[in-house]
N, C-alpha and C positions, 0 to 999 in steps of 0.2 A: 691507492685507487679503490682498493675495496671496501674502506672505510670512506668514502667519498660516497660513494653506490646505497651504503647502509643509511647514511644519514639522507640523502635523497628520495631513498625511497620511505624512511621514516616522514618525513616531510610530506613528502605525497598522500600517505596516509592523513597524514594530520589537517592536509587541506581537504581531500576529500570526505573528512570524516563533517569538515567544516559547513562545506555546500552540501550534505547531505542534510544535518542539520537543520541551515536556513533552508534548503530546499520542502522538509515537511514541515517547517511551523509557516512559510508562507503558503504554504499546499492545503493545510491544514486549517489556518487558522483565519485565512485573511483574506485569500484571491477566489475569486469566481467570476470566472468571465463569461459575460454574453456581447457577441457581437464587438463593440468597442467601451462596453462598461465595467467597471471593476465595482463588486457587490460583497458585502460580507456576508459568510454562508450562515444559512439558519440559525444552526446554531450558537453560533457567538453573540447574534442580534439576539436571542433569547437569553443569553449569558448577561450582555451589557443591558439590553431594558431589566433584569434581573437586579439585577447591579443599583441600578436607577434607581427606581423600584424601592429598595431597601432602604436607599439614602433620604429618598423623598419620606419614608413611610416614617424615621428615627425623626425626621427633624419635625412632623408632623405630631409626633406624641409630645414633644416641648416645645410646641407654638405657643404666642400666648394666649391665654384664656378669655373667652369673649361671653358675652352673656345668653346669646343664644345657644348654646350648649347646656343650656340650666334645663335639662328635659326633664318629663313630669318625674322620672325614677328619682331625680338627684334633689330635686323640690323637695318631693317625699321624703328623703333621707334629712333633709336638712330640717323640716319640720319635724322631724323624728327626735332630733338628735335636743330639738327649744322646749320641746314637750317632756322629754325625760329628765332634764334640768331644771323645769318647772316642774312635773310633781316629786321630784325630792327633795323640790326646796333647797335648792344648792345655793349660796350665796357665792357669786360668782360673775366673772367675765372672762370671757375665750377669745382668742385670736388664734387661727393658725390659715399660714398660708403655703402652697405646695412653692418650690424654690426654681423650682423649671419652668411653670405655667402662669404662675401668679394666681391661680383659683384659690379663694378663700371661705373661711368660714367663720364668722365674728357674731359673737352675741353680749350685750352690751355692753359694745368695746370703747364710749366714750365715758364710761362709769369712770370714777376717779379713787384709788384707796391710796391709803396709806403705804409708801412704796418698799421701806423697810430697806436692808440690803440689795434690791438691785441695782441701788444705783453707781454698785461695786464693778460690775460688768461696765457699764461708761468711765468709770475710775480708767479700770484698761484698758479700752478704746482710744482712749483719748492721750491713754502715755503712748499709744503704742504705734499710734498715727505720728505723736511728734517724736519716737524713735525714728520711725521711715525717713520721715524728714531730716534727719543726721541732724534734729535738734537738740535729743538728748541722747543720752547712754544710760542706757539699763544696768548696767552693771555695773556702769564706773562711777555713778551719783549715786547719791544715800542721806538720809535724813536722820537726823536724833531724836532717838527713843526717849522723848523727856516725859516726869510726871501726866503733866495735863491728855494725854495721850492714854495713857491706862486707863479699860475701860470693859466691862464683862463682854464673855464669849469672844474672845482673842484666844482659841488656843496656841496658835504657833509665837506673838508675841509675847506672850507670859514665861516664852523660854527664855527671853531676850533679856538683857540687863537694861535698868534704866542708867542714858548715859552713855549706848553702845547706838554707832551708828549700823542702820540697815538698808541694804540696798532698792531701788525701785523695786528690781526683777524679783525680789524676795516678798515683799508690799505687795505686789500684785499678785503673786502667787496665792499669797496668804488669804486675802482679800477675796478670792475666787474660788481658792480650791478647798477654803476649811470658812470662808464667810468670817475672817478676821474684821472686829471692829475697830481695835487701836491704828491696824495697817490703812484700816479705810481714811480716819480720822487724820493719820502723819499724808494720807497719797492728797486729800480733798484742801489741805493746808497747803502741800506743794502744788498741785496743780492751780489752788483759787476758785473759791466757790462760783466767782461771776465768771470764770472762763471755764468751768464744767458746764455752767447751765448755759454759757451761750453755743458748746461746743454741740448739746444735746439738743438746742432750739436749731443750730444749722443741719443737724442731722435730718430733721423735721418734727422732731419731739414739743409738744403744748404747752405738758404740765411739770415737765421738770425741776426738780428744786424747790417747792413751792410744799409752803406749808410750815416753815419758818423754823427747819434743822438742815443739819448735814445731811439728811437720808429723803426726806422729800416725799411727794406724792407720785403717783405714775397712772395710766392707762395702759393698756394692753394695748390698744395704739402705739403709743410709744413705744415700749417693750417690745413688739414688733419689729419696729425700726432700729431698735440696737441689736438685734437678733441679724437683721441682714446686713448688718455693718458686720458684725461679727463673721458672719460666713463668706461675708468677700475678703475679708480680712486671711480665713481658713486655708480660702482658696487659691486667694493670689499673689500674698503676699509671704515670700521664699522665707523671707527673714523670721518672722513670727507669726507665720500661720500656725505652723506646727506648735509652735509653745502658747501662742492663745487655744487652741485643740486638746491640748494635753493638760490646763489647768481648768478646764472646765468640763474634762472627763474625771468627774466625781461621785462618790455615792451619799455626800455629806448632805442625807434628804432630800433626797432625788426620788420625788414620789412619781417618775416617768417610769424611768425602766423597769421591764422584765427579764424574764431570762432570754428571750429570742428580740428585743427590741431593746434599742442601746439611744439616750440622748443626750448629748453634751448639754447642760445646764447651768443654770444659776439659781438659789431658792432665797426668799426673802421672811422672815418672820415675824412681826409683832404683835403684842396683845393677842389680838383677835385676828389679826392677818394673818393670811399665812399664802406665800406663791410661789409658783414654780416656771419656770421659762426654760427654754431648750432648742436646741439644732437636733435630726435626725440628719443623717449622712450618709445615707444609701444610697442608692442608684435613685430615687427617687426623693429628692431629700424636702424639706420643709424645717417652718419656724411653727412654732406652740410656746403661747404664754396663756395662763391660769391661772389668773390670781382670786384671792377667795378669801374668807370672813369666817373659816373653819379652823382656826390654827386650834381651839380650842375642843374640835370634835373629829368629824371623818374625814380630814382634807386628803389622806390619801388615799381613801374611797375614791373621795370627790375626782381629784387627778387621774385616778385609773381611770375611772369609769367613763369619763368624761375624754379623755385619750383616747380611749377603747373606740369610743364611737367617734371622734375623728376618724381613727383607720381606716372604720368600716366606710366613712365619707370618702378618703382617700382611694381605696380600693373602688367603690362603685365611681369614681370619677375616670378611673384610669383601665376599666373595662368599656368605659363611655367614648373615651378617648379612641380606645384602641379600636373600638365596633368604625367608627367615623373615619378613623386614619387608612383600613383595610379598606373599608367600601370608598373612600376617596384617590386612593393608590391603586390598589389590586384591583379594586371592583367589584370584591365580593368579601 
């Protein structure tokens, strides 16, 4: 009986502890009665439009970008950025566009060069889309490293024996992350040069292919468009986002980064060409392609410099943003 008693009164405790509880968070947090109205008390309506507030203010900084936003500061910056390109004399065309807002910034972005190596990065695009599609296997198909295939600036095939088969996922690697030309040469064979350029024409790409080799002509236009193939690619796709991410974080003349600024890449070289294209991945991320007629002089001037003053477009864009998102939410 006395062990009846304890547990009862345990219990008791336990339920009172209960209604005490719900009794201060509905005291507290929820009920204020007038008359036969039930009101949330001040403070929570300042907690939750707070709340609001916040959410309205985040989706308001990656709205998309509309042209009435182009105020005189950000004119200025852009006129800034044609003018010091023109008197250096840079041969060149830029494309970069912010990945949240779509605000861009192009300058002679239907120029057309010699495309060299980029069209390495569509190489992988294009396997890696018909991977998704459970039409191929990366790992379990492979191609023979025969003669015709040997070709300069292939470092990772020159380890290969002629004769030895090699897998996609290794081809593509190669291709991407050291700018392999034999890999490019066995992937453009496998895939079919009329179904890379039709794959790159459905993307929305011009000038693809064009120009009567394996490597083709490009726009920064285009190059653009394989850039945000690539980062939806990054982003949403479980299977090989992370491994398209991981062969295009390289240093193999990645005239992007610095020590505090990091970009996944691709660079293209010939002759006199010479280009670079990239993803930035931060909380505010964007696409940059820079292709150029410098291979022969300061192209990584060129790319710094020219980076450099994107930022500084990027940065006054998203103080612009943020001025318009506070006075359009908060009010002040």
């Amino acid at each position: 009986m006395v062990k009846r008693k304890k547990e009862n009164k345990k219990l008791n405790s336990v339920l009172f502890l209960f209604f005490l509880i719900c009794a201060i968070y509905f005291g507290i947090y929820f009920i204020n009665e007038t008359g036969n109205s039930v009101n949330r008390i001040p403070i929570i309506d300042n907690v939750l439009k707070k709340r609001d507030q916040d959410k309205n203010y985040n989706e308001c900084l990656s709205k998309p970008f509309i042209e009435e936003e182009l105020n005189e500061i950000l004119n200025d910056k852009i006129n800034e950025i044609d003018a010091f390109i023109v008197s250096n004399k840079y041969k060149t065309s830029v494309y970069y566009e912010d990945l949240n807002t779509g605000f861009s910034y192009k300058y002679k972005a239907d120029t057309v060069y010699y495309g060299c190596s980029l069209i390495k990065l569509v190489d992988a695009l294009y396997l890696i889309d018909k991977a998704t599609l459970g039409e191929i296997d990366l790992d379990q198909e492979s191609i023979l490293y025969e003669e015709k295939y040997k070709m300069g600036y292939s470092s990772e095939m020159a380890k290969r024996n002629i004769g030895e088969y090699v897998s996609l996922r290794d081809l593509i690697t190669y291709a991407i992350s050291v700018s392999d030309n034999s890999a490019h040469l066995m992937l453009i064979d496998y895939i079919g040069f009329s179904n890379l350029k039709r794959y790159g024409e459905n993307l929305g790409a011009k000038v693809i292919l064009t120009g009567g080799d394996n490597f083709g002509n490009q726009t920064v236009e285009d190059t653009n468009i394989y850039l945000k193939k690539a980062y939806q690619i990054i982003r949403e796709n479980e299977e090989y986002g992370e491994y398209l991410k991981s062969i295009m974080d390289n240093n193999d003349r990645n005239d992007f980064n610095t020590s505090d600024i990091k970009i996944y890449h691709k660079y293209g070289s010939y002759d006199n060409n010479y280009h670079d294209i990239g993803l930035n991945l931060d909380d505010k991320p964007y696409a940059i392609s820079v292709l150029t007629l410098h291979e022969y002089s300061n192209h990584q001037d060129v790319v710094q410099n020219i980076h450099a003053k994107i930022r500084e477009l990027r940065d006054l864009f998203y103080e612009n943003r943020d001025n318009n998102c506070r006075l359009e939410i908060y009010g002040s």
